[in-house]
SEVEX-646177 format. One record per residue (C-alpha): residue in one letter; x, y, z; residue number from 1. Coordinates in nm, 4 decimals, m for minus. Example, Ala and Ser with C-alpha at 12.3 -4.5 7.8 and 13.67 -1.06 7.14 Angstrom:
R  code        px        py        pz  pos
R     a    1.2300   m0.4500    0.7800    1
R     s    1.3670   m0.1060    0.7140    2
//
This chain:
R  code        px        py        pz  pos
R     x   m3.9281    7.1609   m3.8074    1
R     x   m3.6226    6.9672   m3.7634    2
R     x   m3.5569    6.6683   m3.5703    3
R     x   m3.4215    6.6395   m3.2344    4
R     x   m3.0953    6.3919   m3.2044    5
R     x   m3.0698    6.2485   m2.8315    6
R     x   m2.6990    6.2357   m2.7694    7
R     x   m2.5498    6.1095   m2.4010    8
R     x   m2.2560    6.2725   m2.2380    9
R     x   m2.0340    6.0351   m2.0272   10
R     x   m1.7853    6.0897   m1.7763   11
R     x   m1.5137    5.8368   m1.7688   12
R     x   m1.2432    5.7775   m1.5025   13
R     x   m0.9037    5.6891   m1.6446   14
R     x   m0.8029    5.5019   m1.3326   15
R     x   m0.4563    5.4934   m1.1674   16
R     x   m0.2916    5.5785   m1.5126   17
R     x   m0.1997    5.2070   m1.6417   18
R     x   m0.3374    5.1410   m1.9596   19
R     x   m0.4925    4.7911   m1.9006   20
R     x   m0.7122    4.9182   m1.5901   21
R     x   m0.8925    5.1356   m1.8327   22
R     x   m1.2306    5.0025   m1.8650   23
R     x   m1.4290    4.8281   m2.2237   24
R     x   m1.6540    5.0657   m2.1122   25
R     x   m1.4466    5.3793   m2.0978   26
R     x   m1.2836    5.2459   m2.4431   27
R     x   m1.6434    5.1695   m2.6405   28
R     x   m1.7504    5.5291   m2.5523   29
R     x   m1.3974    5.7133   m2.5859   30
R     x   m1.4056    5.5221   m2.9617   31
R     x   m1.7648    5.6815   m3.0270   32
R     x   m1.6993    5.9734   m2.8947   33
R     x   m1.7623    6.3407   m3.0771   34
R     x   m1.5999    6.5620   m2.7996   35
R     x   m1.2791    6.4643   m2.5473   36
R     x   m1.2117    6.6505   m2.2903   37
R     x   m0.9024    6.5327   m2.0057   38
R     x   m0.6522    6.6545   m1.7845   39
R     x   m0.3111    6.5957   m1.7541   40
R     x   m0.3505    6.2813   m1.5260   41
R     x   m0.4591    6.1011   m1.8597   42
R     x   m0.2333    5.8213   m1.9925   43
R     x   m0.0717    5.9833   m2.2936   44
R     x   m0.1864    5.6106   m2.4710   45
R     x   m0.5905    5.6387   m2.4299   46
R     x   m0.5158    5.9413   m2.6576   47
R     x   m0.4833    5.6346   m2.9474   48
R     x   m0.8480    5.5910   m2.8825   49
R     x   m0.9791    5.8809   m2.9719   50
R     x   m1.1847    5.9091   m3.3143   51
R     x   m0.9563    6.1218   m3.5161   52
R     x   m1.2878    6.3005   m3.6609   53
R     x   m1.3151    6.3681   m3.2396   54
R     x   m1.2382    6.7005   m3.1092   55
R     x   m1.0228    6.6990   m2.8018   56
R     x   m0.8673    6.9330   m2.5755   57
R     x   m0.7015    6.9057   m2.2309   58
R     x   m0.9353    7.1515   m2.0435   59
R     x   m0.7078    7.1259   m1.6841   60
R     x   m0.3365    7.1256   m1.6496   61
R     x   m0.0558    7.0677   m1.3781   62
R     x   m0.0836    7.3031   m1.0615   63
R     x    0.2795    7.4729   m1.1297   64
R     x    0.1372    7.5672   m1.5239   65
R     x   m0.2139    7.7346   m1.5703   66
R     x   m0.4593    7.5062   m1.3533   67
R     x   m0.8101    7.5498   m1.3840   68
R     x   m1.0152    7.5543   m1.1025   69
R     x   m1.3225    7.2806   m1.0696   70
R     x   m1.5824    7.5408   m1.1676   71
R     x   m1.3944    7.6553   m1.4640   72
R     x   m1.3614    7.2770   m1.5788   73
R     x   m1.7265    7.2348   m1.5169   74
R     x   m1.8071    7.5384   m1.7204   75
R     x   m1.5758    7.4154   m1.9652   76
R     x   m1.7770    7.0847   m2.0112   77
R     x   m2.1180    7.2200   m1.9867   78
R     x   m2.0145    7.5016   m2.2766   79
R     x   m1.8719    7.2012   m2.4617   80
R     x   m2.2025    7.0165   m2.3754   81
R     x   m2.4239    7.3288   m2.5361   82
R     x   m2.2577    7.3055   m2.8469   83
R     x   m2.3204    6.9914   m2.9598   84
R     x   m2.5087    6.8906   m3.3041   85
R     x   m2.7774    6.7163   m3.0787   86
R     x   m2.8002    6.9313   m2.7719   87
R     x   m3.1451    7.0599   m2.7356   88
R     x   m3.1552    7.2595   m2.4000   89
//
């Protein structure tokens, strides 16, 4: 029997797009993070955060290109959420 890792999933506002409103918060977790997933609305810089062992993928994308509606994003994050080394569900 193996054992099971607890693991936390966080969802982190980027704010209004500046770079110095974005929280220590947001920033400890983004650093620690195993999975990214953002839109478009993200400020190209947080992607500097990101753990470069960290996959991430822009699940949602302007209106006038392929935009994905909220369920689809949700789905996207919960299948993202299932796949996880820890998840046990």
């Amino acid at each position: 029997m193996h054992e099971i890792k607890k693991g936390k999933v966080y969802l982190i506002g980027a704010g209004p797009g500046d770079i110095g409103l974005f929280t220590l918060k947001g920033l400890r977790c983004l650093k620690k993070a195993e999975v990214v997933v953002y839109d478009f609305h993200l400020n190209a810089q947080i992607l500097n955060y990101i753990d470069h062992d960290a996959e991430s993928s822009m699940q949602a994308s302007r209106a006038v290109t392929h935009a994905m509606t909220q369920d689809e994003i949700n789905q996207a994050l919960i299948d993202k959420l299932r796949k996880a080394s820890w998840y046990a569900g």
